[in-house]
C-alpha positions as CSV (number, residue, x, y, z in Angstrom):
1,X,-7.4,16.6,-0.8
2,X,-8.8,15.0,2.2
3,X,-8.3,12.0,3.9
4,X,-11.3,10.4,3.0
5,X,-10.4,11.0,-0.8
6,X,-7.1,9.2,-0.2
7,X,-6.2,5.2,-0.5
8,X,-3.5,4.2,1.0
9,X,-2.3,1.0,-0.3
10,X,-0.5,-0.8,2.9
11,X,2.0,-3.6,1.4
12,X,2.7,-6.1,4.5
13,X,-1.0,-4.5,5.9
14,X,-1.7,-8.3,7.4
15,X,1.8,-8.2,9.7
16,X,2.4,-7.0,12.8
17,X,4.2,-3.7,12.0
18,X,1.8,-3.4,8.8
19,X,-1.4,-3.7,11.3
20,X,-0.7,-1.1,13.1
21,X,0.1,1.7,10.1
22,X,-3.4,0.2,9.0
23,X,-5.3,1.0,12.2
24,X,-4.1,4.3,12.5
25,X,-4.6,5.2,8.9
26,X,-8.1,4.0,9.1
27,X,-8.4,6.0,12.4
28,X,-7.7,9.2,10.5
29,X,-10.1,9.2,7.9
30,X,-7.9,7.1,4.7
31,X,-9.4,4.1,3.1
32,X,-6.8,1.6,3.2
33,X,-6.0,-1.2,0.8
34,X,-4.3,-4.3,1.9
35,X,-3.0,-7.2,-0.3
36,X,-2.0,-10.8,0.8
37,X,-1.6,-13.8,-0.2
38,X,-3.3,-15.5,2.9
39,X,-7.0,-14.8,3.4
40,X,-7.0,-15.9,7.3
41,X,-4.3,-12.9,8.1
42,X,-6.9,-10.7,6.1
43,X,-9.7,-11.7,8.0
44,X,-7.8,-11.4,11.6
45,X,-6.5,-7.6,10.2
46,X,-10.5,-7.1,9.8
47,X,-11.3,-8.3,13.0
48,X,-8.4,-6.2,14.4
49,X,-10.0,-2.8,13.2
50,X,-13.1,-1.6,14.9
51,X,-16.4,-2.0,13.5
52,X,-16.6,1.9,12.3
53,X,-14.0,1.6,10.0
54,X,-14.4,-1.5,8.2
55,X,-15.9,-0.2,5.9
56,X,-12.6,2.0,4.6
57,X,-10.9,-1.2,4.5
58,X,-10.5,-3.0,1.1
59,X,-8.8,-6.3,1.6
60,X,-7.4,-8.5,-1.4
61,X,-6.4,-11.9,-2.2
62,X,-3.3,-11.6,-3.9
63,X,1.0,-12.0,-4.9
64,X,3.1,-9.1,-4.9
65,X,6.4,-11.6,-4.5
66,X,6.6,-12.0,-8.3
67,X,6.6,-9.9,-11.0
68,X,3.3,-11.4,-12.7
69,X,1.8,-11.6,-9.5
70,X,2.2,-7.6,-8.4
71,X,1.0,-6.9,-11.8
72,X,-2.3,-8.8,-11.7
73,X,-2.9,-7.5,-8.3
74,X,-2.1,-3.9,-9.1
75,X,-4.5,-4.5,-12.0
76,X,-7.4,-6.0,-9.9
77,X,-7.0,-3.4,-7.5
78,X,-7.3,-0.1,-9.6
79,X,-10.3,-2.2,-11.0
80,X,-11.6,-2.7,-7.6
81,X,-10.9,0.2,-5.4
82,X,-9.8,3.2,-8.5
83,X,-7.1,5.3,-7.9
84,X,-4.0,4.4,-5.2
85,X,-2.8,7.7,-3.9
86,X,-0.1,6.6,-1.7
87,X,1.7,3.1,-0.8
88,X,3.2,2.1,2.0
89,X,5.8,-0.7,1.9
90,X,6.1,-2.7,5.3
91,X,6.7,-5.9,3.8
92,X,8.8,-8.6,5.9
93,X,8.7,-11.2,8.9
94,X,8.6,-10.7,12.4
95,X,11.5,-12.7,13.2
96,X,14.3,-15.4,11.7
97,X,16.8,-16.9,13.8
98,X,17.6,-20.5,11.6
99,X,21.2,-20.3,12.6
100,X,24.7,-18.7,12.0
101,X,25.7,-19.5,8.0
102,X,27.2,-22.3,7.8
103,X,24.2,-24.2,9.0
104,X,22.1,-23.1,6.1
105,X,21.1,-24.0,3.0
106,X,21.3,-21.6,-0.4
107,X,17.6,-22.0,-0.3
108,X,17.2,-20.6,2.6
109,X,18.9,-17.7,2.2
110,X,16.8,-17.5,-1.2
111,X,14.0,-17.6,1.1
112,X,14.6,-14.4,3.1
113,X,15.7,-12.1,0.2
114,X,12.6,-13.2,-1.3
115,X,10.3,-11.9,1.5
116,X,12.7,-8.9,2.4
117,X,14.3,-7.2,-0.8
118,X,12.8,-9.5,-3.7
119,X,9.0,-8.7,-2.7
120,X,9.8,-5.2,-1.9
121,X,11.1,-5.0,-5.6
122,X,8.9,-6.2,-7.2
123,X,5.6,-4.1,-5.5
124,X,7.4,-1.4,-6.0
125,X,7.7,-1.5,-10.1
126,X,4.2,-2.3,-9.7
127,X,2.7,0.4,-7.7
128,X,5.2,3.1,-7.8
129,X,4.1,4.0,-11.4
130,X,0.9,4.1,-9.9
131,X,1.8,7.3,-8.1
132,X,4.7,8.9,-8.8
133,X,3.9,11.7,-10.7
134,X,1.0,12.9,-8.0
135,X,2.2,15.9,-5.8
136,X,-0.4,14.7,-3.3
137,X,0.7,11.0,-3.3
138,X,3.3,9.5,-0.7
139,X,5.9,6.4,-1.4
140,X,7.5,5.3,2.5
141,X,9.5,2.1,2.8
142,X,9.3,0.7,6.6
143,X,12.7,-0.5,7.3
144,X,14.7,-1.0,10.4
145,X,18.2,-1.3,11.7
146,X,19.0,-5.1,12.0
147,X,20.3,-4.1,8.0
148,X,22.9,-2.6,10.0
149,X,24.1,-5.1,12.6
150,X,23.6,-8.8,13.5
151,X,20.8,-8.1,16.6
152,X,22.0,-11.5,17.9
153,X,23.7,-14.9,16.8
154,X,21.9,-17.0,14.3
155,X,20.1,-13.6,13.1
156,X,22.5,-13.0,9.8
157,X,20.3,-14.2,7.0
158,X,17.5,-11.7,8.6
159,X,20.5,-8.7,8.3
160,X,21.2,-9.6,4.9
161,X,17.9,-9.3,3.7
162,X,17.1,-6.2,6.1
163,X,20.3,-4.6,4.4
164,X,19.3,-5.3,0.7
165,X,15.9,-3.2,1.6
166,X,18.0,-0.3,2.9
167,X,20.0,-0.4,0.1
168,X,17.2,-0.7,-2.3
169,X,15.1,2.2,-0.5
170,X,18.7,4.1,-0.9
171,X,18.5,3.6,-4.3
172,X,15.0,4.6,-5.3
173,X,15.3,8.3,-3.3
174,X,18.7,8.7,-5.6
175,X,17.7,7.6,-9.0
176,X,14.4,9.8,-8.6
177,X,15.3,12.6,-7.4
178,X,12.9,14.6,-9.1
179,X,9.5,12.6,-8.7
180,X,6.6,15.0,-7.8
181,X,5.1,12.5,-5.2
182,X,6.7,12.2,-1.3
183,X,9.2,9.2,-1.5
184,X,10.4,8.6,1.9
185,X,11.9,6.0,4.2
186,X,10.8,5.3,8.1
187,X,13.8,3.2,9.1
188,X,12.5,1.8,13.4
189,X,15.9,1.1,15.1
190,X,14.1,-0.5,18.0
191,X,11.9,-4.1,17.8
192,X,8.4,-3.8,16.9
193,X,5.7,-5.8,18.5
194,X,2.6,-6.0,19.9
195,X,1.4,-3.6,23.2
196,X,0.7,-7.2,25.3
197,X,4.1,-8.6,24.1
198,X,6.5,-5.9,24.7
199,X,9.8,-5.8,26.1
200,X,12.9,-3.8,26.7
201,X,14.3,-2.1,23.4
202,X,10.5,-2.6,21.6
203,X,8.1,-0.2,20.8
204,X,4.1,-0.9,20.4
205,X,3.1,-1.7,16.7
206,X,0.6,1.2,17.5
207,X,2.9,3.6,18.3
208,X,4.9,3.5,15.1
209,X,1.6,3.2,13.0
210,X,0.8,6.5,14.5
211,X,3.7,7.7,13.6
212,X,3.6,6.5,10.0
213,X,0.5,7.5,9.4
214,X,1.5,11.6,10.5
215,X,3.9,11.3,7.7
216,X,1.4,10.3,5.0
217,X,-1.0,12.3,6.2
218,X,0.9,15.6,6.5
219,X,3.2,15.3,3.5
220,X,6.2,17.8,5.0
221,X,9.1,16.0,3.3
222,X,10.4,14.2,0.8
223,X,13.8,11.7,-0.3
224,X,14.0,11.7,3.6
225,X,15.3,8.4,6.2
226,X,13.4,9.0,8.6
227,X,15.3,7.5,12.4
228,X,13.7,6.4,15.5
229,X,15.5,5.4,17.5
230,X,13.6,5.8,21.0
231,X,9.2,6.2,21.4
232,X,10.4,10.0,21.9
233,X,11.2,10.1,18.2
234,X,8.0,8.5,17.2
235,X,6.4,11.0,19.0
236,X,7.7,13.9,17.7
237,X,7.0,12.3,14.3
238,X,3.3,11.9,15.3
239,X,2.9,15.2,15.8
240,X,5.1,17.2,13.5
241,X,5.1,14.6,10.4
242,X,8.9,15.3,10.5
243,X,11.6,14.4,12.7
């Protein structure tokens, strides 16, 4: 199956990380399907891609934070764009730094498990049936390593939430071990951001949507965490598909 006969739904497609897997999908021949519930972010991730590839791009109004809501746009998007072949799930914020705990309120905290593990849930049991019994299709989860350690004081609520979508991620690859289509995880242990706003320990957006993109494309593994840790890694996974 070609490229071209391949769409890539790209959950978080309007966010920083998200904008780059897009670009580089698009760049490869994939139509690409993105979903948010913001249609100003849509139209700046239009304006983002070049001209020649608009086209490939199907952009939706939509929810996939509630259960209802990732339904209906699942629904509407089949009906729109027929079938998904693969999903990626990039799905987050590019920063939180509210404060150490005890400054914080329980809503708060409700807040970023809802963006970070609670919307990741529920797109998943939306879209996953959608492709998990295709040999051809793909299933990555973009996660990264401050689920591991507190990147710097006042940052705990953002390693709570980044934990619950490594464990989550964890827990798909081991209680489907036998799905026919690619289910991987991409885990970035180094900040993500944009080429003009870089800085030591980040890595260009670009870059790991390069990267990303390899991995759907080629389709050389499967119940995988995939590691970088330095733009050598994302380069190796660029041009193997594998690290």
């Amino acid at each position: 199956m070609s490229t071209s006969q391949r769409l890539v739904l790209v959950l978080g497609g309007a966010g920083t990380v998200g904008s780059g897997i897009v670009k580089s999908l698009l760049e490869k021949g994939f139509q690409v399907a993105v979903i948010s519930r913001d249609n100003s972010r849509l139209e700046k991730l239009v304006n983002f891609v070049a001209v020649q590839y608009r086209e490939s791009l199907h952009t939706m109004v939509g929810d996939v934070g509630s259960e209802q809501g990732a339904q209906e746009a699942a629904s509407a998007l089949v009906s729109r764009v027929g079938k998904v072949t693969d999903v990626v799930s990039s799905l987050g914020f590019s920063w939180w730094q509210g404060g150490p705990p005890h400054t914080q309120s329980l809503q708060e905290l409700q807040r970023v498990l809802d963006i970070l593990l609670l919307s990741t849930f529920t797109s998943w049991k939306a879209f996953f049936p959608l492709i998990k019994d295709n040999p051809n299709g793909t299933y990555t989860f973009i996660t990264g390593g401050a689920g591991e350690r507190l990147l710097m004081p006042g940052t705990g609520f953002l390693t709570l939430g980044a934990a619950g979508a490594l464990a989550f991620s964890q827990v798909v690859r081991e209680e489907y071990p036998d799905v026919p289509c690619k289910l991987n995880e991409v885990k970035v242990n180094m900040g993500v951001a944009p080429p003009e706003r870089l800085g030591p320990g980040y890595v260009s957006h670009l870059e790991v949507g390069e990267a990303v993109a390899s991995l759907v494309e080629k389709r050389r593994v499967s119940h995988t965490v995939l590691c970088a840790n330095s733009t050598t890694d994302l380069k190796t996974l660029i041009l193997e598909g594998k690290l």
